[in-house]
C-alpha positions as CSV (number, residue, x, y, z in Angstrom):
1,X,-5.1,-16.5,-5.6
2,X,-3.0,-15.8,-2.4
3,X,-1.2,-13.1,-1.0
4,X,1.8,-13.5,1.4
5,X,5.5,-12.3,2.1
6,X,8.3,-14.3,1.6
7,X,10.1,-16.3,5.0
8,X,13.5,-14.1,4.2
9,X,11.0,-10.9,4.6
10,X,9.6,-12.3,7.9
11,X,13.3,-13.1,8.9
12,X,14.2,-9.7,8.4
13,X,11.7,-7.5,9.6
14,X,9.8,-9.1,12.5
15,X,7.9,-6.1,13.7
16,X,6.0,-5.7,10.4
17,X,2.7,-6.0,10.4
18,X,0.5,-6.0,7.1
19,X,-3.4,-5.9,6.5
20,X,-4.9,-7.1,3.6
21,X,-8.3,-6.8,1.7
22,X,-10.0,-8.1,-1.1
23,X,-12.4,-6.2,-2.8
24,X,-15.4,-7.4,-5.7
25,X,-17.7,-5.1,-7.2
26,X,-15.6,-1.9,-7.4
27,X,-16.7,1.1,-9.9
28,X,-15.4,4.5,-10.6
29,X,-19.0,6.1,-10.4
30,X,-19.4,6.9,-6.7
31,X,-18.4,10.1,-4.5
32,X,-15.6,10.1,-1.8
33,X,-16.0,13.4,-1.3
34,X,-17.1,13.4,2.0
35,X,-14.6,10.5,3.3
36,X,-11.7,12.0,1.7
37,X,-12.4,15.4,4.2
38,X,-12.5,13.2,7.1
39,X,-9.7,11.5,6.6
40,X,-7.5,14.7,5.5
41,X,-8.4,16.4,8.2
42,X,-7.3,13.7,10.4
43,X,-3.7,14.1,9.1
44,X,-3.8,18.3,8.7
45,X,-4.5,17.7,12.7
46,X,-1.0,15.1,13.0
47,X,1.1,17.7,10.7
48,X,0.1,20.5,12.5
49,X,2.3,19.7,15.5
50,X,4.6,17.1,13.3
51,X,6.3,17.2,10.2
52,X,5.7,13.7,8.2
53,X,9.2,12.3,8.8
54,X,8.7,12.8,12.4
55,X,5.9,10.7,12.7
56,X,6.5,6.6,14.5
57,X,5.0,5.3,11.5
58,X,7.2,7.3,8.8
59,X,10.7,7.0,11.0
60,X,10.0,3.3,11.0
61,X,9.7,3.1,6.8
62,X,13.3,5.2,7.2
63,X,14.9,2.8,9.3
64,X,13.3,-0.4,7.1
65,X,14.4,1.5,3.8
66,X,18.0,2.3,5.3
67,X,18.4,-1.2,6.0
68,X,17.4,-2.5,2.6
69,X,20.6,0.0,1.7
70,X,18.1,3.0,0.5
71,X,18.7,6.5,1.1
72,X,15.5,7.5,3.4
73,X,15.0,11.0,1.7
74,X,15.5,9.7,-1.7
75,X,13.4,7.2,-1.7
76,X,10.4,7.5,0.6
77,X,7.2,5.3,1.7
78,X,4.6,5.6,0.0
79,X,2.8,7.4,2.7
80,X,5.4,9.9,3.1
81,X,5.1,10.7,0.5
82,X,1.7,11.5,-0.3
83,X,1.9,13.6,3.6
84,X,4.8,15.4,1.7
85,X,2.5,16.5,-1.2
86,X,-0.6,16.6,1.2
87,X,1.5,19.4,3.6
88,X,3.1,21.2,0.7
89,X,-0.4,21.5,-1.6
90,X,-3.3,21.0,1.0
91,X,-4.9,18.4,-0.6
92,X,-4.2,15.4,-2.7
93,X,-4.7,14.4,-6.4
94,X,-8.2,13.0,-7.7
95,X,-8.0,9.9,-9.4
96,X,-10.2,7.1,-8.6
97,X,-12.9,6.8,-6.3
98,X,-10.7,4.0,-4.3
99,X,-7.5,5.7,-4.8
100,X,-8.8,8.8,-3.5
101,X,-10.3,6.7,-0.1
102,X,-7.3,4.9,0.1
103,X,-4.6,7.6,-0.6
104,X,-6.6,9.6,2.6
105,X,-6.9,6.5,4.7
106,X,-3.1,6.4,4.3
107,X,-2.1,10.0,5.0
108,X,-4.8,9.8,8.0
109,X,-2.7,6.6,9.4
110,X,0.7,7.6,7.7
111,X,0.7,4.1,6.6
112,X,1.3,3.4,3.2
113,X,-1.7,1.5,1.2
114,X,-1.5,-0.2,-1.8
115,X,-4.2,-1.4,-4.3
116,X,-4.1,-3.8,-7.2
117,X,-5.9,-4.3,-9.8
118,X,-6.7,-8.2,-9.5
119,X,-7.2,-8.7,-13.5
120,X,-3.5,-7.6,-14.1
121,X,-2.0,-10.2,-11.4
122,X,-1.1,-13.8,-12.2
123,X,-1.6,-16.6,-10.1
124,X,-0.7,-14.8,-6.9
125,X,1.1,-11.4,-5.3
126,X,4.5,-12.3,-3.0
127,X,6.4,-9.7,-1.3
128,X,10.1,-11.0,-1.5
129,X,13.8,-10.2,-2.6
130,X,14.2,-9.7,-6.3
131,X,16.0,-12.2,-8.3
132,X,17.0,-9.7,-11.1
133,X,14.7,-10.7,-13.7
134,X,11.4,-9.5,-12.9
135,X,9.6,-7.0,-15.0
136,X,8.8,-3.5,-13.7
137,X,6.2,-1.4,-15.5
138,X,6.4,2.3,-15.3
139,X,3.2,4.3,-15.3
140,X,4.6,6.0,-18.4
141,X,5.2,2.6,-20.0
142,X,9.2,2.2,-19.8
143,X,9.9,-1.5,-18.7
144,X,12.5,-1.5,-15.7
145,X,14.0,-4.7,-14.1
146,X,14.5,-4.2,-10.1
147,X,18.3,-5.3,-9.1
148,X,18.6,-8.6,-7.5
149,X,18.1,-8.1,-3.5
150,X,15.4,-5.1,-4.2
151,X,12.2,-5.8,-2.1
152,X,9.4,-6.3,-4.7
153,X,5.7,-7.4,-5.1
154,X,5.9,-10.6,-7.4
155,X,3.8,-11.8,-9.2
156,X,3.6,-16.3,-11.0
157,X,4.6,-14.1,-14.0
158,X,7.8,-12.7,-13.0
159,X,5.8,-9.1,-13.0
160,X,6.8,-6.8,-10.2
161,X,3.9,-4.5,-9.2
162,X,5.7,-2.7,-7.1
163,X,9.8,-1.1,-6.3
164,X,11.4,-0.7,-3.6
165,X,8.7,-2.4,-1.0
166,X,6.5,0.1,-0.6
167,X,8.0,3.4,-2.6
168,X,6.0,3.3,-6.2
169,X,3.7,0.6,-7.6
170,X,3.3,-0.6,-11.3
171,X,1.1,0.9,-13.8
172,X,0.5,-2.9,-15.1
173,X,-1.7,-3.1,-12.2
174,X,-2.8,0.2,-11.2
175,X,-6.6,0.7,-10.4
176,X,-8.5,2.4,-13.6
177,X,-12.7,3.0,-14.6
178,X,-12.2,-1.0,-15.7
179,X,-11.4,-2.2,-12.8
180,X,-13.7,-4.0,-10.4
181,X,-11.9,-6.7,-8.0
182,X,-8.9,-5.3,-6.4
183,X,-6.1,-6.1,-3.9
184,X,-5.6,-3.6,-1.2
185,X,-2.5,-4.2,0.9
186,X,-1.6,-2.2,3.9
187,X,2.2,-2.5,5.6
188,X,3.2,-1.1,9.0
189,X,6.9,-1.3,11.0
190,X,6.7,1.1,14.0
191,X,5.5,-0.2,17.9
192,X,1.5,0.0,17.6
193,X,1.7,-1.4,14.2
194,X,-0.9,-4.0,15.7
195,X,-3.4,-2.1,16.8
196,X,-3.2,0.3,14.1
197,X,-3.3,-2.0,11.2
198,X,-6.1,-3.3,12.5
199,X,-8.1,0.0,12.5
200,X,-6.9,0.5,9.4
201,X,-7.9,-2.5,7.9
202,X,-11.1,-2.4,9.3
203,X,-11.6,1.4,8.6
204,X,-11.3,0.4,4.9
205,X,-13.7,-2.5,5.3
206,X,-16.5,-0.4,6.5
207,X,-15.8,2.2,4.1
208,X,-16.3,0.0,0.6
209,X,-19.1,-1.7,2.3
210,X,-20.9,1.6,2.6
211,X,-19.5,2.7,-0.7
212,X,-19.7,0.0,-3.2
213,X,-21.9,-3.3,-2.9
214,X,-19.5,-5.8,-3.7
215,X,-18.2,-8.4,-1.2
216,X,-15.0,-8.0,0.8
217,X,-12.6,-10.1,2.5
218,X,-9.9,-9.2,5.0
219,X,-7.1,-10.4,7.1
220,X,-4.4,-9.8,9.4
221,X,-1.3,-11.5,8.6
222,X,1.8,-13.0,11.1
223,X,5.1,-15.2,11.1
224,X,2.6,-18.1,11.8
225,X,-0.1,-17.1,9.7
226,X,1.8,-15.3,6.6
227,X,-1.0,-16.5,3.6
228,X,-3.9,-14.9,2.5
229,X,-5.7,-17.1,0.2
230,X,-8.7,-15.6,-1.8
């Protein structure tokens, strides 16, 4: 299997940076308790002197989703808007050991995170333009079909596990108490993307090694190095 984004993506946005992790030996019966504290606290401290959408990493997701001809505060990042609900309610909703982890890893880096379930992907996982006849699967089961030109996560199936780049993923692939190998994906535009990602990715790393048994794999990838072969 492989993970990579398309040459048009690369074109387009040349500052982006993404981080990427494999994952075996995941299970739904550990406590994150303690990590998901740290990390919320580290992003009460960065909204206590800045609202979400002031944030380098959030105002570069606006800028990325005006140019893909979104409207920024209709349709957000996924990190946005989990700070959004994070500010508003104080904590976040439980749902899966590794969702929790990597839903407060994002709102501690205001990066948005994404995870996969591995069994539900085909062949391979591309982020590229739409060609209008992929299949979207809502988490209440409704069947969608992003436009042509709409930044998706595509699958050798012609599934899209995820809209609009990084504002909702699929429920086809979403992580549940089955689940044991997973993708996790993490995307970044603004000017310490680099460094940043990087932490990120290897934050995650050390946390599932000290969570969960299974062996893990990650990468960082470029123009020159776009593929991520597991």
């Amino acid at each position: 299997m492989r993970f990579q984004h398309s040459s048009d993506i690369w074109r387009d946005f040349p500052e982006l940076v993404p981080g990427v992790l494999v994952a075996k030996g995941i299970t739904a019966d550990v406590s994150v308790d303690d990590q998901v504290a740290r990390f919320a606290e580290l992003a009460a401290k960065r909204l206590a002197t800045s609202s979400e959408g002031e944030l380098p990493e959030i105002q570069a997701w606006r800028r990325a989703f005006s140019k893909m001809g979104l409207k920024p505060t209709q349709y957000r990042c996924a990190s946005e808007s989990l700070l959004r609900r994070f500010r508003k309610e104080g904590a976040l909703p439980r749902l899966h050991p590794l969702i929790d982890l990597c839903n407060a890893v994002s709102i501690a880096y205001a990066v948005p995170v994404a995870v996969f379930d591995l069994s539900k992907i085909s062949r391979y996982v591309e982020v590229r333009y739409a060609a209008g006849d992929e299949a979207y699967l809502t988490f209440s089961g409704e069947t969608e079909h992003p436009p042509p030109g709409e930044v998706v996560f595509a699958d050798a199936e012609g599934r899209a596990h995820a809209r609009r780049w990084t504002n909702r993923q699929s429920g086809h692939s979403a992580v549940r108490d089955t689940t044991t190998d997973v993708l996790i994906v993490a995307e970044a535009l603004h000017d310490t993307a680099g460094a940043d990602v990087e932490r990120l990715t290897a934050t995650v790393a050390d946390e599932l090694a000290a969570l969960w048994t299974g062996a893990s794999k990650t990468a960082i990838l470029t123009p020159s190095a776009p593929r991520f072969e597991f």
